[in-house]
DSSP file (Angstrom, degrees, kcal/mol; ACC not computed):
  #  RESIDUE AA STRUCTURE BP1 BP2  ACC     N-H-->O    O-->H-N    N-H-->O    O-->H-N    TCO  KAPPA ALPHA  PHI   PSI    X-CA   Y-CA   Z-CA
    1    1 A X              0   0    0      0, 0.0     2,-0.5     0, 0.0    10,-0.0   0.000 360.0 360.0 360.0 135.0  -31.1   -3.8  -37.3
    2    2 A X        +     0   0    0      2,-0.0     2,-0.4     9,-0.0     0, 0.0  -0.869 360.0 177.7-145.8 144.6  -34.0   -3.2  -39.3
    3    3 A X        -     0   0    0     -2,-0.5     2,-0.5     2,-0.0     8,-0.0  -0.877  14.5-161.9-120.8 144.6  -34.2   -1.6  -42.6
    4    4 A X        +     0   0    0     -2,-0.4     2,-0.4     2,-0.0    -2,-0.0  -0.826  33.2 145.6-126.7  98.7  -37.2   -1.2  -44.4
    5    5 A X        -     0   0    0     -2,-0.5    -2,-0.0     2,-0.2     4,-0.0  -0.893  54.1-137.6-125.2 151.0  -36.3   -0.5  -48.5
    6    6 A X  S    S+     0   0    0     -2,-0.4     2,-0.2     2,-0.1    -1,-0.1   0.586  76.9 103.1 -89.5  -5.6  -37.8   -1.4  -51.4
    7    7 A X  S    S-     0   0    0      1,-0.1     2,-1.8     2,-0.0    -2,-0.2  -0.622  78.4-123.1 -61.8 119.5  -34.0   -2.4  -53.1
    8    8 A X        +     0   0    0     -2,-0.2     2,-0.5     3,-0.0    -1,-0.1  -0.287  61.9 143.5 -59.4  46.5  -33.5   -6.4  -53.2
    9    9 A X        -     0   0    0     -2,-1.8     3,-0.1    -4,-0.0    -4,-0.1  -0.872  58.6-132.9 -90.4 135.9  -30.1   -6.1  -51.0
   10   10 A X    >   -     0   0    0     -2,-0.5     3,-0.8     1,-0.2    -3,-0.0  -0.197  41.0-109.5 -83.2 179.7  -30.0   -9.0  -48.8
   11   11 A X  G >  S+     0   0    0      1,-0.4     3,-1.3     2,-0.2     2,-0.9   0.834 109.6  73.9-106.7 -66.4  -29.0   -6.4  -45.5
   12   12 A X  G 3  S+     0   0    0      1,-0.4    12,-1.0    -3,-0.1    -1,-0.4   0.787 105.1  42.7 -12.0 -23.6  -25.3   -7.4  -45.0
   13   13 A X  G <  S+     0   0    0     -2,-0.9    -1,-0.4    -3,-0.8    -2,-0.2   0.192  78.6 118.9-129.9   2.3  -24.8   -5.5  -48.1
   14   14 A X  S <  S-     0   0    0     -3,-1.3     9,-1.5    -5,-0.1    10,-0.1  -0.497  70.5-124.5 -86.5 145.2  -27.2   -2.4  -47.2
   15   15 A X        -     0   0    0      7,-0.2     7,-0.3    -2,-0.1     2,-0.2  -0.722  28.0-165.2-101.8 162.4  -24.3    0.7  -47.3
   16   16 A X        -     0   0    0      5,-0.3     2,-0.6     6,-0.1     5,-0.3  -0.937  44.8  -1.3-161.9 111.7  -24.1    2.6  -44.3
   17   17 A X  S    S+     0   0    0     -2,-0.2    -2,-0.0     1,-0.2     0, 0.0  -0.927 137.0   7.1 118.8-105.9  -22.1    6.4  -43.6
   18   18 A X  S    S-     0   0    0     -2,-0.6    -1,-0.2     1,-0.1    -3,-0.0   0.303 105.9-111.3 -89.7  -1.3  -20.5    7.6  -46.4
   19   19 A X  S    S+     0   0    0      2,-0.1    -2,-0.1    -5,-0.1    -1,-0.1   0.328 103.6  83.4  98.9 -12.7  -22.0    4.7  -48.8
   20   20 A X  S    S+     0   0    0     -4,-0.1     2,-0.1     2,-0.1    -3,-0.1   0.781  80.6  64.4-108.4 -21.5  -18.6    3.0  -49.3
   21   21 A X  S    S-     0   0    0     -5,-0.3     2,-0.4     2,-0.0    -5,-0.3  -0.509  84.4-127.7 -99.7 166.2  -18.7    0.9  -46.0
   22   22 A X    >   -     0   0    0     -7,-0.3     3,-0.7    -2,-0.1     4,-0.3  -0.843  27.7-107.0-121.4 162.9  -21.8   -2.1  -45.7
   23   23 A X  G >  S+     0   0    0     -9,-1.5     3,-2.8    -2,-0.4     2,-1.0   0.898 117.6  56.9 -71.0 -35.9  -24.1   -2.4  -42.9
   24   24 A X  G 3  S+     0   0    0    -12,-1.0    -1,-0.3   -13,-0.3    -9,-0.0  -0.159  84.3  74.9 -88.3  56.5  -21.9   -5.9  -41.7
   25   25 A X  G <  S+     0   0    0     -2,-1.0    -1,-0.2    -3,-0.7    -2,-0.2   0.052  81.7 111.4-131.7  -1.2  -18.8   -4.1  -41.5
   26   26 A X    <   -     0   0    0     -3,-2.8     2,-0.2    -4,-0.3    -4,-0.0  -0.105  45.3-173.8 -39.5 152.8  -20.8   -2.8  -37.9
   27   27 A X        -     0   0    0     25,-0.0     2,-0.4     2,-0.0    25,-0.2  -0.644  22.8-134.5-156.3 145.8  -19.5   -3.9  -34.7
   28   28 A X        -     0   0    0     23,-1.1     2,-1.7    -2,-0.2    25,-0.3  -0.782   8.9-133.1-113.1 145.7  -21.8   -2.8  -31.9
   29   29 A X        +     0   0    0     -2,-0.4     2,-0.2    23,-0.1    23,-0.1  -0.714  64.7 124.7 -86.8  87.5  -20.0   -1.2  -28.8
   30   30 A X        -     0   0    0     -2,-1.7     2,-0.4     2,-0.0    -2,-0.1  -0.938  55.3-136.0-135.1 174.9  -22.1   -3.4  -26.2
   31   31 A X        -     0   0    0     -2,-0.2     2,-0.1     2,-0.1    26,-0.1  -0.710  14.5-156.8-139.1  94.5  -21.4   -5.5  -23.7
   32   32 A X        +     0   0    0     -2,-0.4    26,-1.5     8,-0.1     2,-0.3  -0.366  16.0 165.0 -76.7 152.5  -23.2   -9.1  -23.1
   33   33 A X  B     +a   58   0A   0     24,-0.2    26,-0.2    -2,-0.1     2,-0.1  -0.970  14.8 141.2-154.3 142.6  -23.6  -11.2  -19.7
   34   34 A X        -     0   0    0     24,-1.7     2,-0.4    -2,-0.3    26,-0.3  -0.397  47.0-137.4 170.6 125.4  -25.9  -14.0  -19.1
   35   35 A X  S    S+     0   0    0     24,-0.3    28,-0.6    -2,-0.1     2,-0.3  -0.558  91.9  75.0-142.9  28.1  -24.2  -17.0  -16.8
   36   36 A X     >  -     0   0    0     -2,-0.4     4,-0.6    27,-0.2    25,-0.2  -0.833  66.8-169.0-126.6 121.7  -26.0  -19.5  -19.5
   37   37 A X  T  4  +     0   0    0     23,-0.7    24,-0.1    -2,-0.3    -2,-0.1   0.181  62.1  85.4-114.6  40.0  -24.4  -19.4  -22.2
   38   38 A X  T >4 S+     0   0    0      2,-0.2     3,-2.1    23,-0.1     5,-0.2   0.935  96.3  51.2 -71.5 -62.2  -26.8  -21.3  -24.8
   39   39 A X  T >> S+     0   0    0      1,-0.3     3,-2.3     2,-0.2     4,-2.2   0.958 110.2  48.1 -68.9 -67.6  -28.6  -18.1  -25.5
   40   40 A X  H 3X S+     0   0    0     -4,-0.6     4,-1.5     1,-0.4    -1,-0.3   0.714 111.2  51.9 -44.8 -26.2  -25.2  -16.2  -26.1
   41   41 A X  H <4 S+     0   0    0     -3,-2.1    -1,-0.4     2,-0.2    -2,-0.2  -0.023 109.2  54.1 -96.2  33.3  -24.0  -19.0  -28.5
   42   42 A X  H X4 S+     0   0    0     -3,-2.3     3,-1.9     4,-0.0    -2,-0.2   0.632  97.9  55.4  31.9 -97.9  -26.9  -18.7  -30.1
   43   43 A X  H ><>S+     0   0    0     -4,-2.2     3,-0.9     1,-0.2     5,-0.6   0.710 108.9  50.3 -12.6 -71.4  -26.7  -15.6  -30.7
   44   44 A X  T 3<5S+     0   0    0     -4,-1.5    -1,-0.2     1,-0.2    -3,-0.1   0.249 104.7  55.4 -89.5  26.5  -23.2  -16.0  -32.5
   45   45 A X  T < 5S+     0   0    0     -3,-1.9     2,-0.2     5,-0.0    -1,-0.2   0.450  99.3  74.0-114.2   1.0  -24.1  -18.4  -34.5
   46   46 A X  T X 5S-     0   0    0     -3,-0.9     2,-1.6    -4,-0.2     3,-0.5  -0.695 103.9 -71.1 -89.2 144.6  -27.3  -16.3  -36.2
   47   47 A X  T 3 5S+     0   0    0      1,-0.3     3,-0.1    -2,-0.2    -3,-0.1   0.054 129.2  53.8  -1.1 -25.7  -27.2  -13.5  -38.7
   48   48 A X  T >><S+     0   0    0     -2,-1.6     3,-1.1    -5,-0.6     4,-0.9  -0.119  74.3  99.5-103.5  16.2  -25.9  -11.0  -36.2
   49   49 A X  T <4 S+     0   0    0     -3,-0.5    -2,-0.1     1,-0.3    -1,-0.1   0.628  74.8  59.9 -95.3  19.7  -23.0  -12.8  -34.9
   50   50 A X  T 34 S+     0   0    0      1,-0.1    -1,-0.3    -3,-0.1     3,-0.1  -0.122  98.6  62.8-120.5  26.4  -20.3  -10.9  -37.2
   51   51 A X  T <4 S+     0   0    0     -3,-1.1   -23,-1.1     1,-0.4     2,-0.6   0.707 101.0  66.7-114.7 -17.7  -21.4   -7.4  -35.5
   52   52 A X  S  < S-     0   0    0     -4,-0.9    -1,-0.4   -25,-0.2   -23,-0.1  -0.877  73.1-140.3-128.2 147.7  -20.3   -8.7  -32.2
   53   53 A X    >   -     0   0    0     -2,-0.6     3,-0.5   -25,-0.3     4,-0.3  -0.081  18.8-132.2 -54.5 144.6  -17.0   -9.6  -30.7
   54   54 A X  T 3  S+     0   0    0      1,-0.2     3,-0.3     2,-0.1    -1,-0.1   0.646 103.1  61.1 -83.7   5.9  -16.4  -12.2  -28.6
   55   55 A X  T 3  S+     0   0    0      1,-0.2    -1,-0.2     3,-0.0    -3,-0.0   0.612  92.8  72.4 -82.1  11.4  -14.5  -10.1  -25.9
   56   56 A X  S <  S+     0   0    0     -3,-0.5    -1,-0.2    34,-0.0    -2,-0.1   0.660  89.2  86.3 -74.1 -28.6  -17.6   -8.4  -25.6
   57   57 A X        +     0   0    0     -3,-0.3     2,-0.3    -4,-0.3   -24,-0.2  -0.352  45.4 177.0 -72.9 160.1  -19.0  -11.3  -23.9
   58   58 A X  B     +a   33   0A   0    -26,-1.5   -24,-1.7   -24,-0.1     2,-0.2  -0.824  22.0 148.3-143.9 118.9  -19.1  -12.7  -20.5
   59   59 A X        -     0   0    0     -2,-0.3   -24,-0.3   -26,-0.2     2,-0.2  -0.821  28.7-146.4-138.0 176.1  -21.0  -15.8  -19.7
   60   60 A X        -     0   0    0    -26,-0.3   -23,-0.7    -2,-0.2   -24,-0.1  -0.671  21.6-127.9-135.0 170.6  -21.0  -19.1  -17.2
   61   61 A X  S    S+     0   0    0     -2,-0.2   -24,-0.2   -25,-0.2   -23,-0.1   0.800  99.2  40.8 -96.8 -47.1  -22.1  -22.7  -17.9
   62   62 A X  S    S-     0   0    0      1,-0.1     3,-0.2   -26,-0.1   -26,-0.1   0.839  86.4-162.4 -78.0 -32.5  -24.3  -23.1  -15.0
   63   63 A X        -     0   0    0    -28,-0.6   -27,-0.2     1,-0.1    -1,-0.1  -0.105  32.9 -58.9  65.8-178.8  -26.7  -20.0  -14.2
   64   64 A X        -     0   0    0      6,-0.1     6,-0.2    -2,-0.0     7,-0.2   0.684  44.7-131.9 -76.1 -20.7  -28.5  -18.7  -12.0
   65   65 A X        -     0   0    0      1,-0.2     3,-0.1    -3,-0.2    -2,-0.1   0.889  61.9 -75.7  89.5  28.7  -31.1  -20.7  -10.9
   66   66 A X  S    S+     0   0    0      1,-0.2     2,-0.5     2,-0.1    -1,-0.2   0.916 100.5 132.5  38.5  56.3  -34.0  -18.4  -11.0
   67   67 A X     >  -     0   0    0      1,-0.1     4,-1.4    -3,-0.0    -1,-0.2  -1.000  49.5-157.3-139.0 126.7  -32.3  -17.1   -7.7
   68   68 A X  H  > S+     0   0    0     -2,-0.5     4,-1.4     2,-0.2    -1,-0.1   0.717  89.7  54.2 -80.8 -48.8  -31.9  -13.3   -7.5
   69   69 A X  H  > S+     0   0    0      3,-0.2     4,-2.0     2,-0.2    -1,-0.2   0.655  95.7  54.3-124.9  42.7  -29.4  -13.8   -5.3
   70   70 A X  H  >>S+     0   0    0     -6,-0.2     4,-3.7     3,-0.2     5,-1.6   0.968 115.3  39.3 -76.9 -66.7  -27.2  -15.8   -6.6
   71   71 A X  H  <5S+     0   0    0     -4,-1.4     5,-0.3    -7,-0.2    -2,-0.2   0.978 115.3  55.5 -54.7 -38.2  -26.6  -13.8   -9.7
   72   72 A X  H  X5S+     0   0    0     -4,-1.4     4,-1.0    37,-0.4    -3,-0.2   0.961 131.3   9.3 -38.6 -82.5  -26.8  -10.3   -7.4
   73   73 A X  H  <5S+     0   0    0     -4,-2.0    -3,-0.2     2,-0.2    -1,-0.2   0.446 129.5  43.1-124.3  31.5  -23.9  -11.8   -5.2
   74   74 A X  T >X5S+     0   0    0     -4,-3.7     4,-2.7     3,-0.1     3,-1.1   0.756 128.9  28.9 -93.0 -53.8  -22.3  -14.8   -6.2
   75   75 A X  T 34<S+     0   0    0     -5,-1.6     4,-0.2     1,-0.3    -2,-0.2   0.395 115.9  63.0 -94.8   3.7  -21.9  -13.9   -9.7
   76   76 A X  T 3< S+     0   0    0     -4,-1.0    -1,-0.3    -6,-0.4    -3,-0.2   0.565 112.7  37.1 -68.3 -28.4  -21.8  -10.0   -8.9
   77   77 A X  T X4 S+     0   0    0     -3,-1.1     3,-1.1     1,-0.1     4,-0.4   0.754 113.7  56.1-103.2 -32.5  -18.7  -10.6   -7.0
   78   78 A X  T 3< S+     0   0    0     -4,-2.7     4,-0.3     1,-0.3     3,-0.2   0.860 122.8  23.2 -71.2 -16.8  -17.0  -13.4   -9.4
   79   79 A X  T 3  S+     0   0    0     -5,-0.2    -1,-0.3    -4,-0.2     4,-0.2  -0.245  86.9 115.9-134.8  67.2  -17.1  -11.3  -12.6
   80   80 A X  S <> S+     0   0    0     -3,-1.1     4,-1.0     3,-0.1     5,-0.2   0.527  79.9  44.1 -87.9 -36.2  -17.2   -8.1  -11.1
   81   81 A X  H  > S+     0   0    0     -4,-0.4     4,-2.5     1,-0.2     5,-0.2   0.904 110.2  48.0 -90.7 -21.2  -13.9   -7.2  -12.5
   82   82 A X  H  > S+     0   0    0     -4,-0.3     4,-2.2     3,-0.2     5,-0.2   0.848 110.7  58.7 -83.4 -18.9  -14.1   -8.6  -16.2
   83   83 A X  H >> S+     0   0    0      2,-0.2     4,-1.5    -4,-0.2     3,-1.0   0.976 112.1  38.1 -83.7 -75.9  -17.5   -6.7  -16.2
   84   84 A X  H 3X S+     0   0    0     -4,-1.0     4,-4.8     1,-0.3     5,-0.2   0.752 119.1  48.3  13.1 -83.2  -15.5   -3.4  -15.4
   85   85 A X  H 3X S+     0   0    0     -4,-2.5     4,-1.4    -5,-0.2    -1,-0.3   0.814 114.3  48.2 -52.5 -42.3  -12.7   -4.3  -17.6
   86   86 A X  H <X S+     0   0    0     -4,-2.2     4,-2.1    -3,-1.0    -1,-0.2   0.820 117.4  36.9 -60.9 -50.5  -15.1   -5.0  -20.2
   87   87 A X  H  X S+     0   0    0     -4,-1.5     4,-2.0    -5,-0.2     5,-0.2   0.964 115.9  53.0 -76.5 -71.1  -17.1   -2.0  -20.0
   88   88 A X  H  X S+     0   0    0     -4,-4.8     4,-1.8    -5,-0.2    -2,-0.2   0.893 103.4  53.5 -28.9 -45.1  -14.4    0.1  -19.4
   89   89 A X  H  X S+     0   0    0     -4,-1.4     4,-0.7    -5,-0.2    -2,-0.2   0.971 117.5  45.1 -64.0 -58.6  -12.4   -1.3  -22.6
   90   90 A X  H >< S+     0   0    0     -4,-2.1     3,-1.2     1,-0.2    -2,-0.2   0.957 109.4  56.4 -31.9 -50.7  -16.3   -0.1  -24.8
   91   91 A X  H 3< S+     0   0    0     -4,-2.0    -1,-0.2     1,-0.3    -2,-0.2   0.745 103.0  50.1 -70.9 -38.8  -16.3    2.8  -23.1
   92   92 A X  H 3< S+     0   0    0     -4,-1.8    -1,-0.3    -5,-0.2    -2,-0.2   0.280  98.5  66.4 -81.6  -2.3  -13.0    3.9  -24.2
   93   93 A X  S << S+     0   0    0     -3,-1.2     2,-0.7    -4,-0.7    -1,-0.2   0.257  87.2  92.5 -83.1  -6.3  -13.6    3.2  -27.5
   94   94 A X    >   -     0   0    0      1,-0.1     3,-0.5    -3,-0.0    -3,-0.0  -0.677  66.2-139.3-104.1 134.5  -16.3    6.0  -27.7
   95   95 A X  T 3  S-     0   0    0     -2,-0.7     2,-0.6     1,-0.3    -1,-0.1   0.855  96.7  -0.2 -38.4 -91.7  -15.9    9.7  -28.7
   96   96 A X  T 3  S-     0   0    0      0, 0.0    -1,-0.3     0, 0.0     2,-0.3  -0.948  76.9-147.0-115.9  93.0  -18.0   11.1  -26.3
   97   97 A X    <   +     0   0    0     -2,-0.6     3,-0.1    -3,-0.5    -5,-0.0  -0.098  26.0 170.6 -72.1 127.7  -19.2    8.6  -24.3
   98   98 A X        -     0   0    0      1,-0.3    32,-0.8    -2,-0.3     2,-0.3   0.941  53.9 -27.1-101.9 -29.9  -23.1    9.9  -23.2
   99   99 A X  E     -b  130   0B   0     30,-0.2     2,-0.5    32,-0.1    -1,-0.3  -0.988  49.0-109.3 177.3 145.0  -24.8    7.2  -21.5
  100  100 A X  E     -b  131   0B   0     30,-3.9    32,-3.8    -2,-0.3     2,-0.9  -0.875  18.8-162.5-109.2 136.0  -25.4    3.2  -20.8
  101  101 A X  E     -b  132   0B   0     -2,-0.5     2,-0.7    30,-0.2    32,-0.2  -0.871  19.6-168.8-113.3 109.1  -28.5    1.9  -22.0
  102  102 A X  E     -b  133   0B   0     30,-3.1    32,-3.9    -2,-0.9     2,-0.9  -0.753   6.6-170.3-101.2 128.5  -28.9   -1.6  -19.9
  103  103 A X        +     0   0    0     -2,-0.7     2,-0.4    30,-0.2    32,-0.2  -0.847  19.3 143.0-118.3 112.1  -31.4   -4.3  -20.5
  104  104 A X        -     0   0    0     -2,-0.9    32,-3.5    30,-0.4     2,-0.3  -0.994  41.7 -96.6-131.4 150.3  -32.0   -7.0  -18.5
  105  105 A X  B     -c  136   0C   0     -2,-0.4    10,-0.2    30,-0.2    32,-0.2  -0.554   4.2-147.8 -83.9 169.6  -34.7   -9.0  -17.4
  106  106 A X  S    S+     0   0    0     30,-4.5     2,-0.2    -2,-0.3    32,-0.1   0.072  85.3  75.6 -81.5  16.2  -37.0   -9.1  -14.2
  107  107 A X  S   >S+     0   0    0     30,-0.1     5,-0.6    38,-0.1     4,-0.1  -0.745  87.0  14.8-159.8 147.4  -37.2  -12.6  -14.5
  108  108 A X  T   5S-     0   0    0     35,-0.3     4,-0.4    -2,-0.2     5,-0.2  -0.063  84.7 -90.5  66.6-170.8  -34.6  -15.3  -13.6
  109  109 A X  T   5S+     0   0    0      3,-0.2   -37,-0.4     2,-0.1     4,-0.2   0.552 121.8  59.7-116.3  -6.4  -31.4  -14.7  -11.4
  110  110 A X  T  >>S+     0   0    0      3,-0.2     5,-2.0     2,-0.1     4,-1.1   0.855 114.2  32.6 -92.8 -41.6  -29.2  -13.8  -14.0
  111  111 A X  H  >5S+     0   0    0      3,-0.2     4,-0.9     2,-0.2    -3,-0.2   0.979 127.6  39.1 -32.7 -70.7  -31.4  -10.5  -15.4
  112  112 A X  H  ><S+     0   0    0     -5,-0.6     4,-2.1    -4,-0.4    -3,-0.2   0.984 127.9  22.9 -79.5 -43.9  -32.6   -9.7  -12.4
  113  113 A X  H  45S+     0   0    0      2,-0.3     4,-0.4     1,-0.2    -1,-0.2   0.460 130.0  37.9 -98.8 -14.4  -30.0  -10.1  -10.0
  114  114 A X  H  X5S+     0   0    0     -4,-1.1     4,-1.2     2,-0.1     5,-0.4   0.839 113.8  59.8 -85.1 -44.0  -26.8   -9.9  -12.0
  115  115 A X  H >X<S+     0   0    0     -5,-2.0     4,-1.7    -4,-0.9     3,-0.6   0.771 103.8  47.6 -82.5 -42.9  -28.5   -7.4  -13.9
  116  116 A X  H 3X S+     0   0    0     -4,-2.1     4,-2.6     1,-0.2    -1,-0.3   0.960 109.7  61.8 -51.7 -59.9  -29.0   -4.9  -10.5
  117  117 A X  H 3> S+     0   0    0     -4,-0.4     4,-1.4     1,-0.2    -2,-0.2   0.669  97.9  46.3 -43.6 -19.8  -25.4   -5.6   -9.9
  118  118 A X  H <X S+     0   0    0     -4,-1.2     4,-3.6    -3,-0.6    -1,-0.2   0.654 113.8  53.9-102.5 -42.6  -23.8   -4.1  -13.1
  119  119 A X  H  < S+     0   0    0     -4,-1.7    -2,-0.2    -5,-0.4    -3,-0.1   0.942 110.9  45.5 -57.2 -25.9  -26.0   -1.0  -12.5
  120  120 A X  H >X S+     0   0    0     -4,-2.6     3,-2.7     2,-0.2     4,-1.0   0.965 114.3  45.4 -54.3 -63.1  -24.6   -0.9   -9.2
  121  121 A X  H 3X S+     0   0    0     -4,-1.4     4,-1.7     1,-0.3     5,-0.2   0.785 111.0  54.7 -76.8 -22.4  -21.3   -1.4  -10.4
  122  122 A X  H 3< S+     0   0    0     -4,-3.6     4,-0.4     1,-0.3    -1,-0.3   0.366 108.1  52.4 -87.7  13.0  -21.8    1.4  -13.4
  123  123 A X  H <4 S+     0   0    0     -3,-2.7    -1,-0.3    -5,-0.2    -2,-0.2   0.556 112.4  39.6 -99.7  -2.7  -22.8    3.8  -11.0
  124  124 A X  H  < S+     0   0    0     -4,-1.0     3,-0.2    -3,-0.2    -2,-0.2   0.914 126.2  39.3 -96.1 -80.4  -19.7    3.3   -8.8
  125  125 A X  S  < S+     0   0    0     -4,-1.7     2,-0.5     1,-0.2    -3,-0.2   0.808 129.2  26.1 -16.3 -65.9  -17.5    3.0  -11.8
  126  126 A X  S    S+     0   0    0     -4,-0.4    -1,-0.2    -5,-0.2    -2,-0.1  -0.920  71.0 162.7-143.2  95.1  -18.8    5.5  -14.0
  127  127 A X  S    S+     0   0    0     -2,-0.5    -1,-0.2    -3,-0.2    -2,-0.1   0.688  74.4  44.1-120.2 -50.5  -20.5    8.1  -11.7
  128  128 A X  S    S+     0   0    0      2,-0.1     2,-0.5     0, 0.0    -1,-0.2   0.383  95.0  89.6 -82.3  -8.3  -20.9   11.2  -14.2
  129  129 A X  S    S-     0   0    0     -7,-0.2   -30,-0.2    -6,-0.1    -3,-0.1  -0.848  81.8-123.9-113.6 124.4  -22.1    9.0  -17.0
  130  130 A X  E     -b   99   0B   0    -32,-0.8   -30,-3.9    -2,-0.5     2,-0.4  -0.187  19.9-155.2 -54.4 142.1  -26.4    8.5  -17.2
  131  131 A X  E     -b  100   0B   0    -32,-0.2     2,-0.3   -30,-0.0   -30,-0.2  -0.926   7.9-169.4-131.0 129.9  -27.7    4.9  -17.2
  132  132 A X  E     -b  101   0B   0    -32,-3.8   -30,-3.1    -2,-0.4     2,-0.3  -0.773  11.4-158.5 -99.8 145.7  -31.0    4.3  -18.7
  133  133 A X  E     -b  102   0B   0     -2,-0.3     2,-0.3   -32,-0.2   -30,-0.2  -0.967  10.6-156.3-120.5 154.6  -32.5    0.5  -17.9
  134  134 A X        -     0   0    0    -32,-3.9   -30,-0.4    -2,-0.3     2,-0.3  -0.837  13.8-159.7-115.3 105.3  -35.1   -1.3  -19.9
  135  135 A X        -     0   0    0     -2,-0.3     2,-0.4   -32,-0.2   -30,-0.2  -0.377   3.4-162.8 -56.8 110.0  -36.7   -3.9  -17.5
  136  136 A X  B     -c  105   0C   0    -32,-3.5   -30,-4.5    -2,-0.3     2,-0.3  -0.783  13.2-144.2-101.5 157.8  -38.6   -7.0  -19.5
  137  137 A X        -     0   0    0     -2,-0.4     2,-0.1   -32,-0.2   -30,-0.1  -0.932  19.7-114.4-125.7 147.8  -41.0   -8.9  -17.2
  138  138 A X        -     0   0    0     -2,-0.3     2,-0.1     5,-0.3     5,-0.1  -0.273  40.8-105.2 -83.5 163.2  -41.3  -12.7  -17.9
  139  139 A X    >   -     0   0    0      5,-0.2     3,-1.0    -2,-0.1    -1,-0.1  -0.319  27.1-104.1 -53.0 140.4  -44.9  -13.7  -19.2
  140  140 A X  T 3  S+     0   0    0      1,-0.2     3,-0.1    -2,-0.1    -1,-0.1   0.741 123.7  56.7 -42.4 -18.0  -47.4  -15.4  -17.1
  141  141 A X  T 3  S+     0   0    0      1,-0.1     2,-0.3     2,-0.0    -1,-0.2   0.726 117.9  24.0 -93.4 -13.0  -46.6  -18.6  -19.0
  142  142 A X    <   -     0   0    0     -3,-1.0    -1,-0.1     1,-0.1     3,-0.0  -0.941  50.1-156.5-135.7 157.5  -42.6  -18.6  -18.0
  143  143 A X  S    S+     0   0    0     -2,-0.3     2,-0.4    -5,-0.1   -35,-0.3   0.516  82.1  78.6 -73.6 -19.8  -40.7  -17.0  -15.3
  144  144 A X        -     0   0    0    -37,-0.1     2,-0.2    -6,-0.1    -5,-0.2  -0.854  64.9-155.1-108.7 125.6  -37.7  -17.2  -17.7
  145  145 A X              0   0    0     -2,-0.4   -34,-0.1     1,-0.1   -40,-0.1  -0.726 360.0 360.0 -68.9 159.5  -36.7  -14.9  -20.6
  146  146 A X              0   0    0     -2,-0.2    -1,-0.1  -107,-0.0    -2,-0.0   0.112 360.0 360.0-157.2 360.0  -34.7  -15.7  -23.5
């Protein structure tokens, strides 16, 4: 989130719909995967970590290996069903569900190669519903993003 006010409210406190509710009383309907799961504990242990769940995750200890296909079709086939269930569980949570906005990166094996795999699997799964992707490419100085 970013809010740009001239009011000293630290942003956990910024109010949000009708005024009565506060911006951390969010929970964002997404669903992370990434088969290292430093970056994802991370994650919930920084500023953001009370907007998201932890069934919303799915992670591994080891990774991918900068190997395309290892995440593509080792780890495409082992968590093919909590990524379903997972997404499915979001999905049902939504009024009118319009569309999945995926981000992965081009870079590494869990990004690229898991990250081709859920689109696969959300167009097979969820057939009528758009998926938009934003592809990051790694730097010249890393292969890896984080």
């Amino acid at each position: 989130f970013s809010n740009k006010t001239t009011r000293s409210l630290h942003w956990s406190d910024i109010p949000v719909g009708n005024g009565k509710s506060k911006i951390k009383s969010l929970k964002a309907r997404a669903v992370m995967i990434d088969m290292e799961e430093g970056v994802v504990s991370d994650m919930l242990k920084g500023p953001m970590r009370d907007v998201f769940d932890s069934r919303q995750l799915i992670t591994d200890v080891s990774g991918s290996g900068n190997n395309w296909a290892v995440g593509n079709i080792f780890y495409g086939k082992q968590y093919r069903e909590d990524i379903i269930d997972t997404v499915r569980k979001e999905a049902e949570r939504c009024d009118a569900l319009q569309c999945f906005f995926v981000m992965h990166s081009m870079g590494g094996g869990t990004g690229s190669g898991l990250g081709t795999a859920v689109l696969d699997l959300l167009k097979n799964d969820f057939p009528d519903v758009y998926r938009f992707a934003l592809a990051v490419y790694p730097s010249a100085d890393d292969d890896v993003i984080t």
